[in-house]
N, C-alpha and C positions, 0 to 999 in steps of 0.2 A: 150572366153565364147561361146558356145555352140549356134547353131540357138533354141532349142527347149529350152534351158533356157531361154536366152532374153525373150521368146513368153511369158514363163511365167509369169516373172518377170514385164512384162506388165501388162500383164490380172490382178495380184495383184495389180496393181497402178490403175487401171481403177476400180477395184471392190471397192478400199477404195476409191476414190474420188465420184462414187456413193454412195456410203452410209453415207461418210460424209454430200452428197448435202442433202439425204434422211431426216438425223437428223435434217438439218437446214428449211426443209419444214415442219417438222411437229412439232419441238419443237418451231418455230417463231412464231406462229398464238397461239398458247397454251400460252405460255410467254407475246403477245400482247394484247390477253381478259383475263389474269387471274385476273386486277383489276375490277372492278363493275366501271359501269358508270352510269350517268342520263339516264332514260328514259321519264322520266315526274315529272308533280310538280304542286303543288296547293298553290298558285296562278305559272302561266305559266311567264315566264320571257315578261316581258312589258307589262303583261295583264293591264287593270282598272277596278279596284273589286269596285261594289257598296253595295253589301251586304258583311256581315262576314261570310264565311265557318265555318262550325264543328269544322276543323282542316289543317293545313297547312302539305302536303303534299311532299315527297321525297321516288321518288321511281325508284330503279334502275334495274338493267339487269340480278341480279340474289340476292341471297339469301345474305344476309346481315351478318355479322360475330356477334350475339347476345349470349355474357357468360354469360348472363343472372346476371351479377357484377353491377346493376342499369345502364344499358345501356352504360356502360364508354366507352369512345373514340368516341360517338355519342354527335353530338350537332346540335339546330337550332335557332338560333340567331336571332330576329327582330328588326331592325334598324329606327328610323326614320331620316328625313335630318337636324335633329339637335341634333344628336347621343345618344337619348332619349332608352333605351330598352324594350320593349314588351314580356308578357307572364312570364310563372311562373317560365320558365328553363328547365322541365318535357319532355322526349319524350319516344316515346313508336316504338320497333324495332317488326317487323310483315315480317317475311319471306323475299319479297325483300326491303320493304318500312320502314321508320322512320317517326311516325306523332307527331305532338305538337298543344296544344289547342291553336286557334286564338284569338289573342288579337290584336287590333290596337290603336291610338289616334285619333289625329288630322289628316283632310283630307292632302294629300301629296302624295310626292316620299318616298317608305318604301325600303327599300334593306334586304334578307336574305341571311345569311352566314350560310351553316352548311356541318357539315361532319359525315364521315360514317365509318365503319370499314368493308373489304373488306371480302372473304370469304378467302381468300388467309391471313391475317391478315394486309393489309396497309389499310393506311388509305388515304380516295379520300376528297375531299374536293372541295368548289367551292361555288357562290353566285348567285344569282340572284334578277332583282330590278321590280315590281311593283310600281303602282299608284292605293291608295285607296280615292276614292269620294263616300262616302257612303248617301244613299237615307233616311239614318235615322240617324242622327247625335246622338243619344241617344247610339248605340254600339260602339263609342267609351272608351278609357280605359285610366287609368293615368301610365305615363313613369317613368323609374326608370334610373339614372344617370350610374347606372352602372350593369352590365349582372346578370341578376338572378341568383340564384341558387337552384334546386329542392329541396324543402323541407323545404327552407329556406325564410321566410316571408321579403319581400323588402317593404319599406316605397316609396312612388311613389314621386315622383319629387314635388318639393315646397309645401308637406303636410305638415301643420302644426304639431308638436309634440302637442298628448293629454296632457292638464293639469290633475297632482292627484287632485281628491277631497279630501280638506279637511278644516283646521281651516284657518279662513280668515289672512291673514299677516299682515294686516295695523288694526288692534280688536282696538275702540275707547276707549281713554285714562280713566278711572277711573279719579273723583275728588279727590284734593289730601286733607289731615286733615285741611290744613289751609285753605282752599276751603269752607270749611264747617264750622268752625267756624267762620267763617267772616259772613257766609250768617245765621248761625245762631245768634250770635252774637250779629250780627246789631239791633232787635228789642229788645234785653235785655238792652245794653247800652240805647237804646233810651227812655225805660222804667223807668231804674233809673235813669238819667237823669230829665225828666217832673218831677219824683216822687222829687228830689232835691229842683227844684223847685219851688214847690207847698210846702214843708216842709217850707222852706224860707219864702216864702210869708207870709204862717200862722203863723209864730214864727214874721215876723213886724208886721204885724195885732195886734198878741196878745200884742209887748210894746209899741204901739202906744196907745190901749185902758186904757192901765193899766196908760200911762203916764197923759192921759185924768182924769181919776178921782183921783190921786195924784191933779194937779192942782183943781179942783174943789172943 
């Protein structure tokens, strides 16, 4: 082979082996932020909330993947430390951020779980725990056993089911016919009875007199 081919032959090995390096510097960092991360969050990871926010907060590094299909593939989940769930299920997707209306219980360690769909379409996911000590124990909210669903009305933990109104079940017994002829009954018999009586008496009266003036 030739000295002037060799050189060539070179120079093409060195031209692809820069341009490979070339693709892998610029397609790395492109491939390494194409999913969305946290950038902030309402409440902040180990914050202690004494009041309740608007809305609980998830906001990431760029625009959020919203088909506007009821926000699918989005979720924010509020936990308490006796796996009790918070809020209505509902979130709302706003450029980079995901928000949901806050609800809490009882004072405690709360943890939220939620995830997001990426602009790239994966989906990121991730949690974070608070402590809520609220200064007004009135904004608390009753837990439900298991995760809401928007739109869907959840009965909150140990509420009692409403009773129907209506006709009482135990309705006091009516008397029955012998019921009634007994209590009526009683002063009729007691009636004819005296009047018995008294017929008797006056029927000896009368042959006791009549037997009086026989003798006489």
């Amino acid at each position: 082979m030739s000295h002037s081919r060799k050189t060539m032959k070179r120079a093409f090995q060195v031209a692809a082996a820069f341009a490979a390096a070339t693709a892998l510097v610029v397609v790395a960092p492109a491939t390494a932020t194409a999913h969305n991360y946290l950038v902030s969050s309402t409440p902040q990871q180990g914050e202690v909330l004494t009041s309740l926010p608007d809305q609980f907060v998830i906001t990431t590094n760029d625009d959020l993947l919203d088909l506007g299909d009821g926000a699918g593939g989005f979720a924010l989940q509020i936990i308490d430390s006796d796996g009790l769930y918070y809020g209505d299920g509902c979130v709302a997707v706003d450029g980079p951020s995901m928000t949901a209306t806050a609800a809490l219980g009882a004072p405690g360690q709360y943890t939220i779980v939620w995830q997001v769909v990426s602009i790239d379409g994966h989906t990121v996911s991730d949690q974070l725990t608070f402590t809520w000590q609220p200064d007004d124990i009135s904004q608390s909210s009753a837990g439900s056993a298991t995760p809401p669903e928007c739109g869907v009305s959840n009965e909150p933990e140990g509420q009692p089911e409403a009773e129907t109104p209506g006709e009482p079940t135990d309705a006091p017994a009516e008397p029955s016919e012998s019921d009634d002829s007994a209590a009526e009954g009683f002063p009729t018999d007691l009636l004819w009875i005296g009047g018995a009586i008294i017929a008797v008496a006056i029927a000896a009266g009368a042959t006791m007199v009549a037997l009086g003036r026989r003798k006489g």
